[in-house]
MARFIBA-981135 format. One record per residue (C-alpha): x, y, z; residue in three letters. Coordinates in steps of 0.05 Angstrom, whole numbers, plus 32768, in hexadecimal, padded with zeros to 4 digits. Example, Ala and Ser with C-alpha at 12.3 -4.5 7.8 and 13.67 -1.06 7.14 Angstrom:
<sites>
80F67FA6809CALA
81117FEB808FSER
</sites>
This chain:
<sites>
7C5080F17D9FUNK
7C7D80DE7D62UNK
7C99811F7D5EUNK
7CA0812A7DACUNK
7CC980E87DAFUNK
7CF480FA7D79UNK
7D0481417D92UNK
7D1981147DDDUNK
7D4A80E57DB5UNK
7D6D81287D93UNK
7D7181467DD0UNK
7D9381097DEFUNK
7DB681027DB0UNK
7DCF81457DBDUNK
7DE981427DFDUNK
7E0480FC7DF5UNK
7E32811F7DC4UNK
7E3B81617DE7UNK
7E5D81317E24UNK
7E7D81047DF4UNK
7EA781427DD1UNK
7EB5816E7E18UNK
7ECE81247E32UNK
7EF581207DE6UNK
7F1381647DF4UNK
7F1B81647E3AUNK
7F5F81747E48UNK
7F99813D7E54UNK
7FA3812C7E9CUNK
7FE481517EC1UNK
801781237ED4UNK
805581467EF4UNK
809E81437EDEUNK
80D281177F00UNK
80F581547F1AUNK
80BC81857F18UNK
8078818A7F35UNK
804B81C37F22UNK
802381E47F59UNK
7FDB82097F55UNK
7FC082397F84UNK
7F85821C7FAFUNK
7F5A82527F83UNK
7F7082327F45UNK
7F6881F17F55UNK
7F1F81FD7F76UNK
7F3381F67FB6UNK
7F1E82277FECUNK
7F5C8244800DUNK
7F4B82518053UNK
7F22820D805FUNK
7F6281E7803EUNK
7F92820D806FUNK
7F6081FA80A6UNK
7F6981B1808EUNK
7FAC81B68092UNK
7FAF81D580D7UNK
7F83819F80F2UNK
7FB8816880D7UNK
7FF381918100UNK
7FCE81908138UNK
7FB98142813BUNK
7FF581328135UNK
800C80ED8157UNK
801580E8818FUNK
804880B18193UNK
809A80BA8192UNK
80BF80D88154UNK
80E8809D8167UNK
80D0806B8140UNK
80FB80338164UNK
80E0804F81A4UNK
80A180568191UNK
809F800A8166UNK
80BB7FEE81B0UNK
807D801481D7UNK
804B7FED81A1UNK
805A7FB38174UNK
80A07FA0819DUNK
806B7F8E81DBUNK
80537F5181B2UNK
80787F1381B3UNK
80B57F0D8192UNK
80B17F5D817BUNK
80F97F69817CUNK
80FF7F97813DUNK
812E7F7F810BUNK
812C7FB180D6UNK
8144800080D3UNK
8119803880F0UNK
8124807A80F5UNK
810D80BC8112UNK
80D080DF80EDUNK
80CA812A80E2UNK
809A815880E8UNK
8047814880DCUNK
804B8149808AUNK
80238147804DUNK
800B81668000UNK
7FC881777FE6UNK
7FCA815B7F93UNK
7F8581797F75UNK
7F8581657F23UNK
7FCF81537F2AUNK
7FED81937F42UNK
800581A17F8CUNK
7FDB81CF7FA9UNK
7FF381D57FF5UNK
802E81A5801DUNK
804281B48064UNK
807D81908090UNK
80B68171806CUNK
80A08159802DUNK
80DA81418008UNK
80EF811C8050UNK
80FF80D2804BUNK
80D480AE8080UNK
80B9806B8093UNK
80798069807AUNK
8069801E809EUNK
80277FFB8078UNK
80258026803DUNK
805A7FFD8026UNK
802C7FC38014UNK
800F7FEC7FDCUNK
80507FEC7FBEUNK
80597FA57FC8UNK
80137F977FAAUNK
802A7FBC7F73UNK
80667F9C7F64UNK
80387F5B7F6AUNK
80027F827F32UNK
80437F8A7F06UNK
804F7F3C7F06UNK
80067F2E7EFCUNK
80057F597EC1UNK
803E7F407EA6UNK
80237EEE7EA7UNK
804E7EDE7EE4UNK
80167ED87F09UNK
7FDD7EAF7ED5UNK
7FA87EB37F0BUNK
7FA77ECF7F4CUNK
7F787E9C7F6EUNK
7FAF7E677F5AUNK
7FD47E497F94UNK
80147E727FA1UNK
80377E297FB9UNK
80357E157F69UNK
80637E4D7F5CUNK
80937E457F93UNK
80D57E3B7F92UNK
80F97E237FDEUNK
811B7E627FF7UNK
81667E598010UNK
816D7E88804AUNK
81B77EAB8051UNK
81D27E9A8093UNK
82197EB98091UNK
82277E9880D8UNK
82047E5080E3UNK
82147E27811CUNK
825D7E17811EUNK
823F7DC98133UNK
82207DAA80FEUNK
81FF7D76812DUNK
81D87DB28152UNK
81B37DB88110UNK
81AE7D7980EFUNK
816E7D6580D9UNK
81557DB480D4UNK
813B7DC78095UNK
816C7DF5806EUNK
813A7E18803EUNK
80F57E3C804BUNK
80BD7E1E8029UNK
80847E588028UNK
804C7E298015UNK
80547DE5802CUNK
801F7DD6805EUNK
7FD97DB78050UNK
7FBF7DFE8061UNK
7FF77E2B803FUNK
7FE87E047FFDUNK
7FA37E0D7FF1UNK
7FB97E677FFAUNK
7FAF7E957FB8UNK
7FCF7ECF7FAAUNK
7F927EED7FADUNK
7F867ED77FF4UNK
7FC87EF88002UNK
7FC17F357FE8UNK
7F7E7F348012UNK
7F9D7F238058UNK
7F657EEC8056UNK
7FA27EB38053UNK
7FA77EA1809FUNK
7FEC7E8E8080UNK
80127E6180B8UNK
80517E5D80C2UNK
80967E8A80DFUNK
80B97EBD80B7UNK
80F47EDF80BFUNK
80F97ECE810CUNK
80A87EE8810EUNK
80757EB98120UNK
80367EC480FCUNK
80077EB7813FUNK
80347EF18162UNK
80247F2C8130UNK
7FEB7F4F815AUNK
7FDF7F118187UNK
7FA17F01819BUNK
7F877F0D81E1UNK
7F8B7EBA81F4UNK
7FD67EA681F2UNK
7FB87E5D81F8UNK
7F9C7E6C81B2UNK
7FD67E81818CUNK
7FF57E468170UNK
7FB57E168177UNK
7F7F7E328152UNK
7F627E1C8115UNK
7F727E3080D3UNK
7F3A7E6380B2UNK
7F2E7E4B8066UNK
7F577E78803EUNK
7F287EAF802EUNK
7EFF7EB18063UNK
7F257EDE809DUNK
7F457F1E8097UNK
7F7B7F2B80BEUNK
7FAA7F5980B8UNK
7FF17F3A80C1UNK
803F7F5680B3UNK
80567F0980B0UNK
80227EFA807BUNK
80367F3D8058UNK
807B7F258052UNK
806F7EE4803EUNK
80517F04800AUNK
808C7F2F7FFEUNK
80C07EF47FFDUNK
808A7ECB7FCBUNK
808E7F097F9AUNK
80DE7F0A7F9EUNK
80E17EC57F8BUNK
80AF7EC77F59UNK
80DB7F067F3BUNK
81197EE97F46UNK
81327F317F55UNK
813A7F617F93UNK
80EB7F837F95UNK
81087FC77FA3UNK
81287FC47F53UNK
80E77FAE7F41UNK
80BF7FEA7F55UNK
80ED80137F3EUNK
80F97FFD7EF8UNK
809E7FF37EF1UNK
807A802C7F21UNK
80B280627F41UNK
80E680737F02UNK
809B80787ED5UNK
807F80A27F0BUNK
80BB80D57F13UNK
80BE80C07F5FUNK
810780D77F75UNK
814580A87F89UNK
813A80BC7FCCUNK
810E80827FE0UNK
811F80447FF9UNK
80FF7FF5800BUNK
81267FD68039UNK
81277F8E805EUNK
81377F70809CUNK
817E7F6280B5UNK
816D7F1880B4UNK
813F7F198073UNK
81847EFF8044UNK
81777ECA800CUNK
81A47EAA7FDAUNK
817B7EB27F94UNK
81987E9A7F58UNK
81E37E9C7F7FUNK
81D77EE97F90UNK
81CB7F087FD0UNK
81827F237FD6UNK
81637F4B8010UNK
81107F388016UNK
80F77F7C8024UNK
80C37F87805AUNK
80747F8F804BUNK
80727FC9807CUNK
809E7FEA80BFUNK
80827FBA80F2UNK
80C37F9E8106UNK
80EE7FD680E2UNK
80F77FE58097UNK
80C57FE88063UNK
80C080238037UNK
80E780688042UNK
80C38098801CUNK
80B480DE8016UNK
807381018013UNK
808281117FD0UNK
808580CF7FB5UNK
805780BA7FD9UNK
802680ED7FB1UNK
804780D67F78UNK
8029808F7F7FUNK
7FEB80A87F9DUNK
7FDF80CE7F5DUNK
7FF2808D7F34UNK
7FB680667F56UNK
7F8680997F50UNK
7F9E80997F01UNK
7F84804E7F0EUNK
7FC980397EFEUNK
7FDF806A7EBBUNK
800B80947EB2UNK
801180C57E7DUNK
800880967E40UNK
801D80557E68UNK
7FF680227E8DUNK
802780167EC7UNK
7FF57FE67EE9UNK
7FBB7FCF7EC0UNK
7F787FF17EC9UNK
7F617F9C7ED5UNK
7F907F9C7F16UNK
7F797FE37F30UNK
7F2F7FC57F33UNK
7F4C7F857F59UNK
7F6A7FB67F82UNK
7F327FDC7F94UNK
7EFD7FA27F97UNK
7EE87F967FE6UNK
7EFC7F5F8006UNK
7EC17F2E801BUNK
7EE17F28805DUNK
7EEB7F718064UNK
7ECE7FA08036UNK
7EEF7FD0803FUNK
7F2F7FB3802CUNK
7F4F7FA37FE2UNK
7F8C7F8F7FD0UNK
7FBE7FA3800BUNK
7FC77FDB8018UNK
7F8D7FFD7FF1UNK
7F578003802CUNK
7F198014800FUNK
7ED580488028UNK
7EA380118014UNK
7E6480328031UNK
7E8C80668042UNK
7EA7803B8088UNK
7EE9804C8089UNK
7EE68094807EUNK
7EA180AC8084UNK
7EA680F4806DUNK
7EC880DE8027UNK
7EA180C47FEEUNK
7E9F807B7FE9UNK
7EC680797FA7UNK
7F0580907FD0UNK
7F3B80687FE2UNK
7F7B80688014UNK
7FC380468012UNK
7FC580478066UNK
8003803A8092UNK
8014804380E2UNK
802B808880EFUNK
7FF6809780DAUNK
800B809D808BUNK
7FD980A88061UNK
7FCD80AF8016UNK
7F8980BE800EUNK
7F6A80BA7FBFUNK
7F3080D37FB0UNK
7F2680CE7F61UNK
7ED580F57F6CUNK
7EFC81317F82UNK
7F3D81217F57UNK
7F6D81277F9BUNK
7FA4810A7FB6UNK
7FB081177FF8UNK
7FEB80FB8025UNK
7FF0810E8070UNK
802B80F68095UNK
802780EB80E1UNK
7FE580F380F5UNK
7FBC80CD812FUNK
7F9A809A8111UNK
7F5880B7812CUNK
7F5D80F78104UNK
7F5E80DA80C1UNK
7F1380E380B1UNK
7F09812A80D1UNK
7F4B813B80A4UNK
7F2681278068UNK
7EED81478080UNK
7F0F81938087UNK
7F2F81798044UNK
7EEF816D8023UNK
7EC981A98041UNK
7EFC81D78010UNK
7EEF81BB7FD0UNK
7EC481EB7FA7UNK
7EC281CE7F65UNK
</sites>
């Protein structure tokens, strides 16, 4: 028995080693060039070619079905609710995009993928980014701390006020995020959630009037959930959020992510966040524009597939790239822990496959950085993909990965 029990321990021994040197040895991960991205077949990247065309085919043909117009289609959808007037840019998409990323290389694209587009929610993965930058860097000590003890007022740019004075007397000239009973007791954390039930009206957007509920009596009357305890998703909330992480920066978000995630990346100049036409503060004596947490109203991120692989690839990296740490491995776990009141939502906008809900036919390890449009970046770190599809119905997003899925070989 001695000997037999000493011959099992070798053998583990043994291959305990054997894994420890392959893993030693394994080869370096690929990270592309700012400028260059190298490409594999579908062969060479164990990928079958004819199922991967297939999954490409089927994202052509679901494409949505709703205008290229993205003003006209915003004012057939969100500009129904109240007060939907947009008041940010939009412009018309192209064609149904995206890029297959297996190990790091490109192994397919299709559409226009170097196009500059809206790319609506996936936007607040940048922003949650920009807040995992400050929260690595000690500007954020603890993100269950109440975002009022950090908060500055906000003095809103009004280049044309009231030429009588009178008419506004009395009317509070700076925005104080925070300062209600309820608003005080919110964390960052419940913000990056979308479990704040944050009150309040934002850049000419009343919280109750993103996605209304179906009682109008109920709008502006109902109680306050506990921070925490609701999810809702919510584009006033979203850019609360955004103008609490300008003022905590002290600097226009768009330099932010540029200087921390997209120049360390090698995402081109071609992207851009952008604001709304009334979203103007006076920081520190400069003119600032609070960018948008998404297109709901206009604005948000222009971006092109490309970079959005590029950022895709970065989270599946859990946050490194090449030798650097962009966003620490701690944040990429917040990031992808569920959300009590919605597992199957992290940080925003990481939504998550807990129990495989979201997007049954992927393994429940993957992850997706979702926006209207549909835009998808899809990360699936068993498989080591990336996948962004651009303009796709909503409805199609699990039989893509499905077809996607079916033509890995190894």
């Amino acid at each position: 028995m001695k000997a037999s029990a000493s011959f099992i321990f070798l053998a583990f021994l043994l291959i305990a080693t054997t894994a420890f040197a392959q893993k030693k040895n394994a080869p370096a991960p690929y990270y592309p060039e700012p400028t260059q991205w190298q490409t594999k077949t579908p062969a060479e990247a164990g990928l079958n070619a004819d199922k991967l065309a297939t999954a490409i085919a089927f994202a052509k043909e679901k494409e949505t079905k709703n205008p290229r117009n993205l003003e006209v289609s915003h004012y057939q959808t969100y500009g129904k609710e109240p007060f939907g007037d947009g008041i940010g840019p939009f412009a018309t998409r192209g064609e149904p995009t995206g890029i297959v990323v297996r190990n790091g290389y490109i192994v397919a694209e299709w559409g226009e993928p170097l196009r500059v587009d809206m790319t609506f929610s996936v936007t607040k993965s940048f922003l949650s980014s920009v807040v995992g930058v400050a929260y690595d860097k000690g500007m954020i000590p603890d993100l269950y701390d109440s975002v009022y003890k950090m908060m500055a007022p906000v003095n809103v740019y009004n280049p044309m006020p009231g030429a009588n004075k009178a008419d506004h007397f009395g009317e509070p000239s700076l925005i104080r995020l925070f300062d209600t009973p309820h608003n005080r007791t919110i964390s960052w954390n419940d913000m990056l959630r979308q479990t704040s039930d944050w009150e309040g009206t934002l850049w000419g957007k009343p919280e109750w009037a993103d996605r209304p509920g179906p009682n109008p009596a109920e709008w502006q009357t109902r109680p306050r959930s506990k921070p925490g305890a609701v999810y809702e998703y919510n584009d006033v909330r979203v850019n609360v959020l955004a103008l609490a992480t300008l003022n905590l920066w002290r600097r226009p978000l768009p330099q932010v992510l540029k200087e921390y995630i997209m120049d360390p990346i090698g995402a081109s100049p071609s992207w851009r966040w952008m604001g709304y036409e009334n979203s103007w503060v006076v920081l520190d004596g400069q003119l600032v524009q609070a960018v948008g947490g998404g297109g709901h109203w206009g604005g948000g991120m222009f971006i092109s597939a490309r970079d959005m692989a590029r950022f895709g690839y970065l989270t599946l990296r859990r946050g490194k790239w090449k030798n650097t740490q962009l966003l620490s491995d701690k944040w990429v776990t917040l990031a992808l822990t569920p959300t009590p009141a919605q597992p199957t939502y992290g940080f925003m906008n990481w939504f998550l496959n807990t129990d495989k809900k979201y997007l049954p036919s992927a393994p429940a390890t993957a992850f997706a950085h979702i926006g209207n449009g549909t835009n998808m970046i899809y990360v699936d770190p068993e498989h080591d993909l990336v996948v962004v599809t651009r303009w796709i119905d909503n409805a199609a997003l699990d039989g893509f990965v499905q077809r996607i899925l079916e033509a890995v070989e190894k």
